[in-house]
N, C-alpha and C positions, 0 to 999 in steps of 0.2 A: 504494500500500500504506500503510497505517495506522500510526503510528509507536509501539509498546508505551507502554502510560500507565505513570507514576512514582506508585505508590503510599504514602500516608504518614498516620500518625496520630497525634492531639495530646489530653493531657489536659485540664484544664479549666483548669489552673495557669500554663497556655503564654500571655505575652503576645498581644491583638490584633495589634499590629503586624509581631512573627514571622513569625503564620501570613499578614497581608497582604503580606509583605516575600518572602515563599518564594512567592506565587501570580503576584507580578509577575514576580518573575526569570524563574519559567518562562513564562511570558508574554510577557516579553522575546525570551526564545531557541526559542519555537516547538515547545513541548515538553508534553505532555497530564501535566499533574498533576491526580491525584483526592485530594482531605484528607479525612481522615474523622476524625469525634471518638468516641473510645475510652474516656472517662476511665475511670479506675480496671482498665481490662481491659490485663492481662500485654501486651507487646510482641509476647511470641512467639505467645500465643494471637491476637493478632489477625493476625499474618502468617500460622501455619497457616489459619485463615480465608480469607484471600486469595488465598492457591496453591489449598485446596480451591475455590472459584471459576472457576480458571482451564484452559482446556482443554489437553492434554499438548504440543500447538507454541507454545503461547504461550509469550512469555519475561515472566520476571514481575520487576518493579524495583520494590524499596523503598527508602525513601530516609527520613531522621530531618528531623522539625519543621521543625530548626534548620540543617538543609543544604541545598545546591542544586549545582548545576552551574555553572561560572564563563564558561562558553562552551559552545553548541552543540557541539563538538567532543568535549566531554569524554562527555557523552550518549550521541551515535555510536558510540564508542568504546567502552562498556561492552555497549550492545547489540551490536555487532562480534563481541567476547569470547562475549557470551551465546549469540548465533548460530553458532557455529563450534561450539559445545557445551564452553563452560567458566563460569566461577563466577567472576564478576570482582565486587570488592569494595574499596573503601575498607581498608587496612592497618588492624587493630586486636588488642591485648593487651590478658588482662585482668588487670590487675594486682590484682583481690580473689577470684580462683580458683587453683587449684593447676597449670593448664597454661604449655606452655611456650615453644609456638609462635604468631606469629599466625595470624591467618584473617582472612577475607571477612566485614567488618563490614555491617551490616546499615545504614548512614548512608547509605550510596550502593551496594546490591547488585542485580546482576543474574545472572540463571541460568533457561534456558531449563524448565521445568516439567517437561518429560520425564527432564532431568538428575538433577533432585528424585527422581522416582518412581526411575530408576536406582541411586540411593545409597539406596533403602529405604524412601522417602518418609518421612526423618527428622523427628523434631519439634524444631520453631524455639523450643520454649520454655528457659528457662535453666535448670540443674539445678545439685547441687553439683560439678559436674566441669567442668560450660560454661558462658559466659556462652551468650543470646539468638542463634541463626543459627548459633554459632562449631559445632555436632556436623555440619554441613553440612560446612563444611573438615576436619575432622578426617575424616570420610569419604571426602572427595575424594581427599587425600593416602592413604587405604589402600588407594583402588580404583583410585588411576588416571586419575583425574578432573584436565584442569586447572585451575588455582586460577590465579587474576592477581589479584593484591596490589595495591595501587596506592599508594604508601610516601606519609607526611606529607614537605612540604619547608620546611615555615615554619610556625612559632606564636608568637600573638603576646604571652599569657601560658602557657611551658611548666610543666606541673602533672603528667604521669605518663608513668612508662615504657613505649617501645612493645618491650616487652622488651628483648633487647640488640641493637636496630637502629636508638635513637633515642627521640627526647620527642615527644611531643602534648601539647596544652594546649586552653586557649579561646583558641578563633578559629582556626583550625587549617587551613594550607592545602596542598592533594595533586598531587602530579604535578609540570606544568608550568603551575600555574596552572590546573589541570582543576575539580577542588572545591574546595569551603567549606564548614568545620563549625564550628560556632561552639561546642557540648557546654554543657552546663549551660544550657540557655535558661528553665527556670523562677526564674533569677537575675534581676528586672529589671534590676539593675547593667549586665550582660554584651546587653544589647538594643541597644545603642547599636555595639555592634560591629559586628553581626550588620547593622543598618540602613545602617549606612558602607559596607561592602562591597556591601550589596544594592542601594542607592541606583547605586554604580560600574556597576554591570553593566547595572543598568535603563537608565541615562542611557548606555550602550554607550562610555565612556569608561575610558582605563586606571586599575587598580587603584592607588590615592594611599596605599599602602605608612606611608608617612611620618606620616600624618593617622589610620592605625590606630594604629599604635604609641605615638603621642602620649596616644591615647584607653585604649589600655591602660593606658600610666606612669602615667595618671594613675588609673584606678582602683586599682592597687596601694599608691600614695602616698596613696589614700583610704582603704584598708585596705578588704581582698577581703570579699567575701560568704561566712557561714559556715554551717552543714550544722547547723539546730535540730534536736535531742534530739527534738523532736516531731514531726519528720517521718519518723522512720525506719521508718515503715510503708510510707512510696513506697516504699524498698529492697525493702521485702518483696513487692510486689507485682510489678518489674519481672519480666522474665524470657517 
């Protein structure tokens, strides 16, 4: 049987080495990633594209630029979830909407397509009440649906609240060592993190903790990368 492909899309702004750095991992661990390039097209509209694509047993997985799986295991395990008929996702809050709960972030999510069509076949796009995927949990939790969270356990610059159960940041890591999200990868500063960790995996050797952290401090003592006045059309397009 055929292992469900991890779907993922990047704009134009997304370092080379990212997206070479995310094709190896999976490559590594024996796992079908398809990248497609989206630029300037919403997140969510390109994920409804993708479900519509897909046939109603398919389980469908998406997964952000700048993440990957940190072991085969972690993979299995969401497809498990999807299989069984539940919504497993990467923990995420959004802390520039008005909600209150988290949901099934779209970084690392899986959900069987039939799921989808049961909750009403919702749209993945962002609105003012949801970010991007999050009206998929919000459904879940009214119908009945299970939802599997998959909580952050380490980052290695903390930057936002995962509501009141904790911080995420850049470089961000889930479970027991499951994922890796490194967030803001249009930052070239923050690539270097993202290659560290990707480099560990690739080369099947343990994660050198020590060697990231060091590469944080030291961006922080270099003073972070900041959000130009003239990009805030990206905002407006996401969703």
């Amino acid at each position: 049987m055929s292992l469900p492909t991890v779907h993922t899309m990047h704009w134009d702004n997304i370092p080379d080495v990212v997206l070479q750095k995310q094709r190896e991992v999976f490559s590594t661990l024996g796992v079908p990633l398809q990248q497609e390039a989206a630029h300037r097209i919403p997140h969510g509209t390109w994920m409804n594209s993708v479900i519509e694509r897909m046939q109603s047993q398919d389980i469908v997985i998406f997964c952000d630029i700048d993440a990957f799986p940190l072991k085969r295991a972690g993979y299995e395990m969401a497809v498990a979830h999807a299989e069984a008929g539940a919504i497993f996702g990467l923990s995420q809050f959004s802390n520039h909407k008005k909600t209150t709960e988290t949901y099934a972030g779209p970084m690392f999510m899986a959900f069987r397509k039939s799921v989808w069509e049961q909750l009403g076949r919702p749209d993945m796009k962002s609105s003012s009440a949801w970010d991007a995927a999050e009206g998929m949990s919000v459904l879940a939790r009214e119908k009945g649906v299970p939802l599997v969270l998959h909580k952050p356990t380490a980052t290695l610059i903390s930057k936002f609240a995962l509501g009141n159960e904790g911080v995420f940041g850049i470089g961000t890591f889930y479970g027991d060592n499951d994922f890796f999200h490194l967030f803001e990868s249009r930052e070239p500063a923050y690539e270097q993190l993202l290659v560290a960790v990707a480099d560990d995996v690739i080369a099947q050797r343990p994660l050198q903790f020590a060697r990231y952290l060091d590469a944080a401090m030291a961006l922080q003592q270099g003073g972070m990368p900041v959000q130009k006045k003239k990009r805030r059309w990206w905002r407006r397009l996401l969703g």
